[in-house]
C-alpha positions in Angstrom: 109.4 129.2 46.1 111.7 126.2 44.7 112.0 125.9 41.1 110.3 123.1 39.9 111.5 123.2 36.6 114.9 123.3 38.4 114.1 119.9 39.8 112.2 118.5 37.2 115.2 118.6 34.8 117.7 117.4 37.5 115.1 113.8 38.0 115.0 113.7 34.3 118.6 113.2 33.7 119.3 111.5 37.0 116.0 109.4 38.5 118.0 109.5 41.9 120.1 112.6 41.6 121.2 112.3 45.8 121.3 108.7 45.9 118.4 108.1 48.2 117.7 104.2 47.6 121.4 103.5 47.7 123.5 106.0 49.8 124.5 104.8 53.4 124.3 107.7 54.9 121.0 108.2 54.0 119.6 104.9 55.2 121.2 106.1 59.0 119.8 109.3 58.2 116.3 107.7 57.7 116.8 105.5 60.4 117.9 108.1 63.1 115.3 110.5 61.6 112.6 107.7 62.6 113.9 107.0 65.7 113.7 110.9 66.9 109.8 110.8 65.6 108.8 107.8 67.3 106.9 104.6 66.7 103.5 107.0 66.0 100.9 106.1 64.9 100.7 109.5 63.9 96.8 110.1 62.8 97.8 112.6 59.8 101.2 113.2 58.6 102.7 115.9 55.8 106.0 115.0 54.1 107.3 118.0 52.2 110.2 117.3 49.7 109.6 113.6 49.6 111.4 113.5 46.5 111.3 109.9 44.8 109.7 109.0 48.0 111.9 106.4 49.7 111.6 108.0 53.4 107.8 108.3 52.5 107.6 104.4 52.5 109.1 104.2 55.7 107.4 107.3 57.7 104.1 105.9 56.2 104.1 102.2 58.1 103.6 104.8 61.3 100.3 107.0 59.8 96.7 106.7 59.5 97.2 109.0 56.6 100.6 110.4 55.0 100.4 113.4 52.4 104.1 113.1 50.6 104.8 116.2 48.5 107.2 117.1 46.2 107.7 120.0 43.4 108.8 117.8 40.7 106.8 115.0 38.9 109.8 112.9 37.8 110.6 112.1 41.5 106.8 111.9 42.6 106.3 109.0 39.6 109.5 107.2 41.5 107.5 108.2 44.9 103.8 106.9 43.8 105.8 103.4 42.4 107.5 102.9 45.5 104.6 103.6 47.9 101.6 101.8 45.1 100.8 98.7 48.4 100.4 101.3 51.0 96.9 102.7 51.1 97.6 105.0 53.7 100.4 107.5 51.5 99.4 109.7 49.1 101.5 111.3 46.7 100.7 114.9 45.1 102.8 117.4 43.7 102.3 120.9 46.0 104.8 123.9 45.6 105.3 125.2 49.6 104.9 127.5 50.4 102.3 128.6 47.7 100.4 125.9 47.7 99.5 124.1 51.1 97.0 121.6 52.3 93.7 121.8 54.0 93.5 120.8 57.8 95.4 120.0 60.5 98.6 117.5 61.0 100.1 115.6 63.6 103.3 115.4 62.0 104.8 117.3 59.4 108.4 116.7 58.2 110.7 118.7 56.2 113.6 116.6 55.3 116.7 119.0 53.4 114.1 120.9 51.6 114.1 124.6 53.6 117.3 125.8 51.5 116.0 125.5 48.2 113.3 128.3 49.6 113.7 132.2 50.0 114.2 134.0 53.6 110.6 135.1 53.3 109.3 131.5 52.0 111.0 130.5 55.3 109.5 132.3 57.6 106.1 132.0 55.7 106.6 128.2 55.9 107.3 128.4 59.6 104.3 130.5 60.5 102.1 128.2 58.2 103.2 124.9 59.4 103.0 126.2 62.9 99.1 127.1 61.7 98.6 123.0 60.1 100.2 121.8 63.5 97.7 120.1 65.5 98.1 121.0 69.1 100.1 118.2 70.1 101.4 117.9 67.3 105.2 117.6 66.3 107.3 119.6 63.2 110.7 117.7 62.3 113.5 119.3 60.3 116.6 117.6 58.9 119.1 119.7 57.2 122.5 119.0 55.6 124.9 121.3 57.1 127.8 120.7 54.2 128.0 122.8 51.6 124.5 122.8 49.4 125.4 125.1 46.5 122.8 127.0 47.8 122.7 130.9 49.3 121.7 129.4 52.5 123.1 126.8 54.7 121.1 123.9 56.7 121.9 125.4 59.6 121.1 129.1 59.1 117.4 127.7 57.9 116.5 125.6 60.6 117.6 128.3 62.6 115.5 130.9 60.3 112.6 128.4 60.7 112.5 128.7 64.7 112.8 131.8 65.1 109.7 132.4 62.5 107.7 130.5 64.8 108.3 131.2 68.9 105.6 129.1 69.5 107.4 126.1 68.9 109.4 124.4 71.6 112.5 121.7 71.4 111.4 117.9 71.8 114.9 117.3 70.7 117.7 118.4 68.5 120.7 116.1 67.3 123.6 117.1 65.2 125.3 114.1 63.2 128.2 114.2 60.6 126.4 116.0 57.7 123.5 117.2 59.4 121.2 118.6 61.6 117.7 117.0 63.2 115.2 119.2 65.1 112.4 118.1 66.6 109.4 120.7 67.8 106.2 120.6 68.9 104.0 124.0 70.1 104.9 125.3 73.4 102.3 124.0 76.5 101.3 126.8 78.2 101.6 127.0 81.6 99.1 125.9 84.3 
């Protein structure tokens, strides 16, 4: 489970400790991250991580509905600010795997979150997300595959995260300087 005190403290003495609003490479990020989703609409979307919620406001334009998550308030205050004119994103706080929301999704996105989480919260997250998937539904992961201080690497979890869930088949999967983009949905079975 991340530490949300962790996070809290980092938004507290930087509001945009990565440089999401501003960074570059984050706005090609976004924009190939969108691309590889698709135009939608998506009838219910999950954002986990959405951090001070810049993506959010972007991913939302293509939901009837977008649940943005993040474990730190300081960064969901920036989030519910940024997204206030769009009635269809909500903003909450929600730990993952611990905590995790009711029903079913079209879409849900995890966007250089998975390595902040525990081999077991990985797999736990696979096999839950797999569970909140609706059937044609589609699970992206973008991880940073530079060094990320942490004891796992982007690759290694989206990696982790596949093999937790079998079910789960490749739409697509991109590699770009500084990261990796995966795009699954579940496995059709065969007629």
């Amino acid at each position: 489970m991340p530490d949300a005190a962790y996070f809290q403290a980092l938004y507290e003495r930087d509001p945009d400790p990565w440089r999401f609003a501003s960074s570059e490479y984050e706005r090609g990020k976004y924009a190939v991250t969108l691309a590889a989703i698709g135009a939608g609409p998506f009838g219910r979307a999950w954002e986990v991580g959405c951090s001070i919620g810049v993506f959010t406001a972007a991913l939302a334009d293509r939901c009837g509905a977008l649940l943005a998550v993040d474990v730190a308030e300081a960064a969901l205050d920036q989030a519910r600010r940024r997204c206030a004119g769009n009635s269809r994103a909500r903003v909450e706080r929600l730990c993952v795997p611990a905590e995790w929301p009711e029903g079913r999704f079209d879409l849900i996105v995890f966007s250089e979150v998975l390595y902040f989480l525990s081999v077991s919260d990985i797999r736990l997250t696979a096999r839950r997300s797999l569970g909140s998937l609706a059937p044609d539904g589609r699970i992206v992961l973008v991880n940073w595959t530079g060094e990320n201080g942490q004891k796992l690497s982007g690759e290694a979890v989206a990696d982790m995260f596949l093999a937790a869930a079998p079910e789960l088949s490749s739409v697509s999967q991109d590699r770009k300087p500084g990261y990796r983009l995966d795009v699954v949905r579940p496995k059709v079975p065969f007629a």
